[in-house]
C-alpha positions as CSV (number, residue, x, y, z in Angstrom):
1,X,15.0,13.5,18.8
2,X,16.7,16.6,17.7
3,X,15.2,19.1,20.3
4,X,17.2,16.9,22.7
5,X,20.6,18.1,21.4
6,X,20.8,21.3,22.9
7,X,20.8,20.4,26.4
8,X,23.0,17.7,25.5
9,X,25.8,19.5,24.5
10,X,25.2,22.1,27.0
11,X,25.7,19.9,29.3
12,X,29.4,19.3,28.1
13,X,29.9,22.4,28.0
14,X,30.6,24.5,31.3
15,X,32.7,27.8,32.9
16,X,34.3,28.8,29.9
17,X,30.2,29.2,28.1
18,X,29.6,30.8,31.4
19,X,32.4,33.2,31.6
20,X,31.9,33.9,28.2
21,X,28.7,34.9,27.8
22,X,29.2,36.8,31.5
23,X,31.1,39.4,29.1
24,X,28.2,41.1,27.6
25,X,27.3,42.0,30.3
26,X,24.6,45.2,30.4
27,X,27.9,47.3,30.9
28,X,29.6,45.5,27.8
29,X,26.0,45.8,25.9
30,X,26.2,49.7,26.3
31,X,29.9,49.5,25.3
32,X,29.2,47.7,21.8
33,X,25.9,50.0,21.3
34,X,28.1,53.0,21.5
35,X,30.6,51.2,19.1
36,X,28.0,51.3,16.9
37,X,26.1,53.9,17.0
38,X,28.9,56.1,16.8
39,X,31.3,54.3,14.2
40,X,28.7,51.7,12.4
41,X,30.5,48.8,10.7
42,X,33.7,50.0,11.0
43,X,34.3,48.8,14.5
44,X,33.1,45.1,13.9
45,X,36.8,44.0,13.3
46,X,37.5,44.1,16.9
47,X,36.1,41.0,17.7
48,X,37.7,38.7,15.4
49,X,40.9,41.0,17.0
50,X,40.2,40.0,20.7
51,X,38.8,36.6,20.3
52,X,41.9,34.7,20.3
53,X,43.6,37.0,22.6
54,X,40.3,36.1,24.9
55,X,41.0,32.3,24.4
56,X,44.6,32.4,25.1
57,X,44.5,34.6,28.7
58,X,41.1,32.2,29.9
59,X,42.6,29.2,28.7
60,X,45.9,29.9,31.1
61,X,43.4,30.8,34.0
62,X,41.6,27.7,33.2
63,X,44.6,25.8,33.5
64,X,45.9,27.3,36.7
65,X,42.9,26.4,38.3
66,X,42.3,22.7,36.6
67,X,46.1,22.0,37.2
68,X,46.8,23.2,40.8
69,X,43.1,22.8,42.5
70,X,43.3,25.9,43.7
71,X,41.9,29.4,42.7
72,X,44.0,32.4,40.9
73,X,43.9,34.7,44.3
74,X,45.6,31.5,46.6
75,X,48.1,31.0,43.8
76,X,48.8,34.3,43.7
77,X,49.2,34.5,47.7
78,X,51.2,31.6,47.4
79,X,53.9,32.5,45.1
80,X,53.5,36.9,45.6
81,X,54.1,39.6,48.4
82,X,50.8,40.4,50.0
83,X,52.1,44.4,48.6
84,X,51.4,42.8,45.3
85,X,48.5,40.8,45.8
86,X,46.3,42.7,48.0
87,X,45.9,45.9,46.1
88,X,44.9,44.0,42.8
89,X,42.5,42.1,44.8
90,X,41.2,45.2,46.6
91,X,40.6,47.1,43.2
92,X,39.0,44.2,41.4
93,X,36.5,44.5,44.3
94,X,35.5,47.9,44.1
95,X,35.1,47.7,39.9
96,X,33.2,44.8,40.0
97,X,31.0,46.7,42.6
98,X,30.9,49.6,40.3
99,X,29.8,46.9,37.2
100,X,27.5,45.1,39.6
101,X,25.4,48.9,40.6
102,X,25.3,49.6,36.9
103,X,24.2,46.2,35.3
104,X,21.3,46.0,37.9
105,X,20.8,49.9,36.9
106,X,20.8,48.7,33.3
107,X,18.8,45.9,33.7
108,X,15.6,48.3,36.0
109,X,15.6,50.7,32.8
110,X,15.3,47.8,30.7
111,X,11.8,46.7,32.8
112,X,10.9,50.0,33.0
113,X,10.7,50.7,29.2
114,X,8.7,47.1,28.2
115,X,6.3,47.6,31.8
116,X,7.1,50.7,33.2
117,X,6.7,50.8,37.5
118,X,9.8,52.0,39.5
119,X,13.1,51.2,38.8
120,X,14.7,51.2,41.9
121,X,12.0,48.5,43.3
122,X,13.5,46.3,40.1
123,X,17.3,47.0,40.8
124,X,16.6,45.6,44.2
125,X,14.7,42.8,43.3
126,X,17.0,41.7,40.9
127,X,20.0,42.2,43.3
128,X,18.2,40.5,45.8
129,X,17.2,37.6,43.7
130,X,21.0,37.2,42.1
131,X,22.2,37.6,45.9
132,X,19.9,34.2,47.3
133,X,20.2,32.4,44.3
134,X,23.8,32.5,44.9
135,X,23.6,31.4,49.0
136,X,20.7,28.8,48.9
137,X,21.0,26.8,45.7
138,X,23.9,24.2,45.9
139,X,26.4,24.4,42.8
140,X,25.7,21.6,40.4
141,X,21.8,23.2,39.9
142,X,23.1,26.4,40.3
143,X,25.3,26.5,37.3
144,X,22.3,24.8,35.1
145,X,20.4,27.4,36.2
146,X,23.4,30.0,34.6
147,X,24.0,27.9,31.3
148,X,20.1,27.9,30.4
149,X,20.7,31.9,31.1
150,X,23.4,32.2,28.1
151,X,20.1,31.3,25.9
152,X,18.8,34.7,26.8
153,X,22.2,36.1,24.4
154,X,20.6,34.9,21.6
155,X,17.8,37.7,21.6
156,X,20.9,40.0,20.0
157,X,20.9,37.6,17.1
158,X,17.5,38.0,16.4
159,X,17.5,41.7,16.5
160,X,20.3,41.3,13.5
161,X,17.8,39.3,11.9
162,X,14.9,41.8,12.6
163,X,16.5,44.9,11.2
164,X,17.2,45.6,8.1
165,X,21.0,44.6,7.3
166,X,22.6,44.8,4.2
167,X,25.4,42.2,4.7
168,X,27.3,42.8,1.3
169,X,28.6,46.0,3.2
170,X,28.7,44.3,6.4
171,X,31.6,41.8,5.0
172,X,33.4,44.7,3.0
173,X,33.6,47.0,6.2
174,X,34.6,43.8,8.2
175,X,37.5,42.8,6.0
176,X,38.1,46.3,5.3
177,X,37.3,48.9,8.1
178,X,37.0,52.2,7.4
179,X,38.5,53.8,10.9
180,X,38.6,57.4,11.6
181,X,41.6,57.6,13.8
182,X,40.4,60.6,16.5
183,X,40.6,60.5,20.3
184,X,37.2,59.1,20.5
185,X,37.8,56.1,18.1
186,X,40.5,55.3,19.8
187,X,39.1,55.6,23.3
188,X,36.0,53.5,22.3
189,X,38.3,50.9,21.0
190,X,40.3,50.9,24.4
191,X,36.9,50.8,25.4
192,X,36.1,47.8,24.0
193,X,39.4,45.7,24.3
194,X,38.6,46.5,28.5
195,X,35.5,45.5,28.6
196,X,36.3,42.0,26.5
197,X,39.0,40.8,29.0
198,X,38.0,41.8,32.0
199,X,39.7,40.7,35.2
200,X,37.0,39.6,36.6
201,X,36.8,37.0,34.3
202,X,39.9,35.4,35.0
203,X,38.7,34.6,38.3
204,X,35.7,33.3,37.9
205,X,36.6,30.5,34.9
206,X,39.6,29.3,37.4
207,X,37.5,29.3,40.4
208,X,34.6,27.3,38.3
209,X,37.6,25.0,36.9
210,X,37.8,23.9,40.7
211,X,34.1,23.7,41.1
212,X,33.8,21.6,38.8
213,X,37.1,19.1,39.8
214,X,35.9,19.1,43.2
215,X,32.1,18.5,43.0
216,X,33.4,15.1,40.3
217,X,36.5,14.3,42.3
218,X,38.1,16.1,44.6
219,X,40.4,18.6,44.5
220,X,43.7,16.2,45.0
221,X,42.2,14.2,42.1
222,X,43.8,15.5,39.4
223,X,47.6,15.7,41.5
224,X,47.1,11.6,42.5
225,X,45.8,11.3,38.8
226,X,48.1,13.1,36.2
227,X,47.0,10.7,33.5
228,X,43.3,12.2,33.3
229,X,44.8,15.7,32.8
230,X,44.8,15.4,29.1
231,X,41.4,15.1,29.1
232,X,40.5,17.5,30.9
233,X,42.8,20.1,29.6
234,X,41.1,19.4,25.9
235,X,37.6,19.6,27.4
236,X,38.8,23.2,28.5
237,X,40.3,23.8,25.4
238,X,36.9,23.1,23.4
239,X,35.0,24.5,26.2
240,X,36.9,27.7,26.1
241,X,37.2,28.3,22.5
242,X,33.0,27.4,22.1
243,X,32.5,30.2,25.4
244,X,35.0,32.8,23.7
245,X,34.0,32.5,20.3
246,X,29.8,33.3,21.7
247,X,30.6,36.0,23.1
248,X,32.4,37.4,20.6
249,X,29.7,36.4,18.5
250,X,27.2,38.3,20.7
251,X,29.4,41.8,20.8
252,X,29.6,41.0,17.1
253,X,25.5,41.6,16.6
254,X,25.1,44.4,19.1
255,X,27.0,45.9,17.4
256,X,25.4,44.9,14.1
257,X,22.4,46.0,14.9
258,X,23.0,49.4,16.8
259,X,25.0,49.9,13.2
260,X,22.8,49.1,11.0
261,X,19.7,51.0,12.4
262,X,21.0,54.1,14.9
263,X,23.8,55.0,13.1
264,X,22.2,54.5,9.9
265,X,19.5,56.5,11.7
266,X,22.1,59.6,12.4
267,X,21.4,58.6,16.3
268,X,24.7,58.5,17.5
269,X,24.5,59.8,21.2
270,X,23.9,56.4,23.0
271,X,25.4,56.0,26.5
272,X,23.6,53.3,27.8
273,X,22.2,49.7,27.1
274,X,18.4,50.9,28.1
275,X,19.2,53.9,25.6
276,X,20.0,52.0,23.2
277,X,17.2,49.7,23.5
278,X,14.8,52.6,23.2
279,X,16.0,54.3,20.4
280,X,16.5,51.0,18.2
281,X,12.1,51.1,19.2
282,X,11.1,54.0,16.4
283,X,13.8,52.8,14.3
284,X,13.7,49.0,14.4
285,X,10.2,48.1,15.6
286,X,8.6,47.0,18.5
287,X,9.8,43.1,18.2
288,X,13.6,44.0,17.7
289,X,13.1,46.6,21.0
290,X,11.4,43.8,23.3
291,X,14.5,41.7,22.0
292,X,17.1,44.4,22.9
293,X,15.6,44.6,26.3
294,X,14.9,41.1,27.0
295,X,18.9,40.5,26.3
296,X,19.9,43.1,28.8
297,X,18.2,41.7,31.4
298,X,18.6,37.7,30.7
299,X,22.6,38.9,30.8
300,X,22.8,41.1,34.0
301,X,21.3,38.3,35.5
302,X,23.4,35.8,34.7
303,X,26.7,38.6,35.4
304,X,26.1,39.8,38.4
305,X,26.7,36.6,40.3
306,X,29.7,36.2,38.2
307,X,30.8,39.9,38.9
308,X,30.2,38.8,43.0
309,X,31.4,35.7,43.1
310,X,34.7,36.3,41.2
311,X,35.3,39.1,43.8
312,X,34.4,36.5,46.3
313,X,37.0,34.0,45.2
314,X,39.7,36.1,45.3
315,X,39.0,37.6,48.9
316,X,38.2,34.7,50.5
317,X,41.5,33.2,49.3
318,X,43.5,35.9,50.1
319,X,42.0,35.5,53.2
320,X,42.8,31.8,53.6
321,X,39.0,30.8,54.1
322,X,36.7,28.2,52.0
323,X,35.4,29.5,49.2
324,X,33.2,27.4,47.2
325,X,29.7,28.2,45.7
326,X,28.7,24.1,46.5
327,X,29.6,24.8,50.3
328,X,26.4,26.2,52.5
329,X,26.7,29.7,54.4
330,X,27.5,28.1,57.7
331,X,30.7,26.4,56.0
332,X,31.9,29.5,53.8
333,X,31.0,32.6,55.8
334,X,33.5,34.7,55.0
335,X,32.8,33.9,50.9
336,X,29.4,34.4,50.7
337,X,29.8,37.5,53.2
338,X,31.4,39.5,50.5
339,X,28.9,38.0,47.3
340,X,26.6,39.8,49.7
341,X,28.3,43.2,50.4
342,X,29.0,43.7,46.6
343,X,26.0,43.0,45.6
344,X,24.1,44.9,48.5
345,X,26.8,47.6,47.6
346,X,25.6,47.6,43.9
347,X,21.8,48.0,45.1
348,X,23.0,51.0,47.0
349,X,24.9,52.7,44.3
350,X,21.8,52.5,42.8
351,X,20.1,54.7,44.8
352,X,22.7,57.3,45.6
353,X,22.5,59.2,42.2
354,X,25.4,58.2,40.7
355,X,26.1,59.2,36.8
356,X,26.2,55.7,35.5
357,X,28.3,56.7,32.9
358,X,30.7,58.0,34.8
359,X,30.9,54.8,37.3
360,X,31.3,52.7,34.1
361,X,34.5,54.6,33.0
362,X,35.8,54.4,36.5
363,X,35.2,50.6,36.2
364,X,37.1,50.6,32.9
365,X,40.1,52.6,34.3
366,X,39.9,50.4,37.2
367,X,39.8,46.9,35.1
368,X,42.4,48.7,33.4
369,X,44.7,49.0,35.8
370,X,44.5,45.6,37.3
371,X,44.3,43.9,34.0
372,X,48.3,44.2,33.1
373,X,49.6,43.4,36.2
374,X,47.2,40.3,36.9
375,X,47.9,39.3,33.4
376,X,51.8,39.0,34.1
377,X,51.3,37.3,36.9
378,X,49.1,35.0,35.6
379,X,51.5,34.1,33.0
380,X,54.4,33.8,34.8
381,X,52.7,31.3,37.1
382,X,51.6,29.6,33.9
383,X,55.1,29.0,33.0
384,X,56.4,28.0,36.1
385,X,57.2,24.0,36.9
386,X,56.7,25.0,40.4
387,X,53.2,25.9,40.0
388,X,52.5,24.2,37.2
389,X,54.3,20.6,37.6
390,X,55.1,19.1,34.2
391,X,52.1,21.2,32.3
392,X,53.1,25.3,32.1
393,X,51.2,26.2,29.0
394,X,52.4,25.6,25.7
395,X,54.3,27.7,23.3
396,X,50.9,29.0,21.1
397,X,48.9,29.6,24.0
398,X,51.8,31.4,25.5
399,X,52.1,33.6,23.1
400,X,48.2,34.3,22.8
401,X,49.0,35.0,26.5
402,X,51.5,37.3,26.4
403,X,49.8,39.2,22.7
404,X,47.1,39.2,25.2
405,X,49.1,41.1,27.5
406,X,50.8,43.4,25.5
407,X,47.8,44.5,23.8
408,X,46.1,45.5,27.0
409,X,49.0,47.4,28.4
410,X,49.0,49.4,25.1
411,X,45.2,49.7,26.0
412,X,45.7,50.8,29.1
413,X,48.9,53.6,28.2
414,X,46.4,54.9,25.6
415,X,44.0,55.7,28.2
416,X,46.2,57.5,30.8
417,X,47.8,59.6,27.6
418,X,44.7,60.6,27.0
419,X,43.3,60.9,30.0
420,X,46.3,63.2,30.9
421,X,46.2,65.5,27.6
422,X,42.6,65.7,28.4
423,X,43.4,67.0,32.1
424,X,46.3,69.4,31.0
């Protein structure tokens, strides 16, 4: 009974598949199809670059969670000034609105070009239908319904398979890119790095960590019980390094194909997923467009009640209230109340003429800036007894961590540089 295998190990498999494929988003999707549209092959080595940095930083969230029973945002209110705290918080709230407004945008252009109709009735519809899935259907069938959703990733490997690749040069240009070191390269490759590890992320894999020890346990379970830990903390490992490795995998073939048929193609000016979906249609074919567009809206529904209930988590902790996706509205107000303003904010955005592309690179500067300093802290907790008990991280995924780190604060300095030469 083969068939039967797939659900199987889905089943063992949990919020780091989730988190991971949450990453190519519609956002990310338009990210990688500029990659390669612009650049071709020669930006493909960036995901074998970030994928162990994106282990490494959601493996130390993972454990903060797992470990302590608690979410990153209490942690952080636990053991950090509110002045430190809050404004992180705050600014992860407003990007992941931004995201949320230009994923449901993406996804309405994506119905639009296989059905056509109005957009804005299908950005509403969608944010409406992410918005109740969230408050009505309890957590153990809610996050079956999001690990059947990471299916929908695989329509980007069969648009690979349905264009014409040539995959002699797609190894040589793998191994050995070759990079055209201008302002734009570098920009889309800061580009890419934020929208791989996203904050947002973080959140939502150490929130889903105590999801999933509460709903099986409870959440002093694991603190009455440090003999199981083990077990868990290898079932994250696995889990994380499966989730990771997907997504990267994903990023991998958009980019692929955007590569190997637009820039092939001389169509280089792509700015979002939807565009790029409808120029791979002349190029590509019909069956590799439907694909393209199917993807883009199988993710954005399955990210934007990651996108709203990471922001959730870390409000309603801050805040000192429940927040859990398995408690009803009545019992987690206050949670559920802002999975509802950001996504109802989103919907809005949508209609109020806002240049997507412009409220994308606000959401990259704004990921940016709360990447470094939530990535220190989340490290430092890591590696604190006090937090941690007897199991802070290790000395490999410490180092992951802090590469991790380092890596995006380069990221982020490259931006403001040239953000600022740009301005003066």
């Amino acid at each position: 009974m083969r068939y039967l295998k797939l659900p199987k190990i889905l089943k063992k498999l949990g919020p780091g598949l989730i988190t991971g494929a949450a990453d190519d988003d519609p956002s990310g999707i338009a990210t990688y199809s500029q990659a390669g549209a612009h650049h071709g092959f020669g930006v493909l080595w960036t995901m074998f670059f970030t994928y162990p940095l994106m282990v490494g930083i959601q493996m130390v969230s993972a454990r903060i969670g797992l470990v302590t029973g608690r979410g990153l945002a209490e942690n952080m209110r636990r053991f950090y000034p509110k002045y430190v705290t809050w404004p992180l918080v705050i600014l992860l709230l407003i990007a992941n609105t931004i995201n949320i407004a230009a994923d449901l945008a993406a996804m309405a252009d994506a119905v639009k070009l296989v059905i056509g109709g109005p957009r804005h009735l299908y950005a509403v519809a969608f944010g409406m239908c992410c918005l109740l899935l969230q408050i009505f259907i309890p957590y153990e069938r809610y996050v079956r319904v999001l690990k059947w959703l990471t299916l929908s990733l695989f329509a980007y490997v069969g648009t690979v398979f349905a264009s014409n690749v040539e995959w002699n040069t797609v190894i040589k240009a793998t191994i050995f890119p070759n990079a055209i070191f201008t302002n734009q390269y570098a920009l889309l490759i800061v580009g890419i790095f934020g929208t791989t590890i996203s904050p947002y992320l973080f959140f939502w894999q150490a929130g889903q960590e105590v999801e999933e020890v509460r709903i099986k346990h409870n959440t002093t379970y694991l603190k009455h019980n440090p003999q199981h830990l083990g077990g868990h903390l290898r079932r994250i490992r696995i889990d994380t390094m499966i989730g990771m490795g997907f997504s990267n995998l994903i990023a991998f073939f958009i980019m692929l194909t955007t590569a190997a048929t637009l820039f092939k193609a001389g169509i280089h000016d792509i700015e979002t997923s939807a565009q790029a979906a409808e120029a791979l249609r002349p190029i590509a074919g019909e069956f590799t467009f439907i694909l393209f567009a199917a993807g883009i809206i199988g993710t954005g529904l399955l990210a934007v009640p990651v996108l709203a209930g990471s922001a959730a988590y870390a409000v309603a902790e801050l805040l000192k209230k429940p927040a859990s996706l398995n408690l009803s509205f009545h019992a987690a107000k206050d949670f559920y109340a802002v999975i509802a303003i950001a996504t109802l904010l989103g919907v809005v955005l949508d209609f109020s003429g806002i240049d997507p592309i412009k409220a994308l690179l606000w959401s990259a500067v704004i990921n940016g800036i709360v990447a470094v300093p939530l990535m220190i802290a989340l490290m430092n907790m890591a590696s604190r007894p006090k937090v941690m008990r007897s199991f802070t991280i290790g000395k490999h995924v410490k180092h992951l961590g802090w590469m991790a780190t380092l890596v995006m604060g380069i990221a982020v300095a490259t931006l403001a540089w040239m953000t600022f030469l740009k301005i003066n």
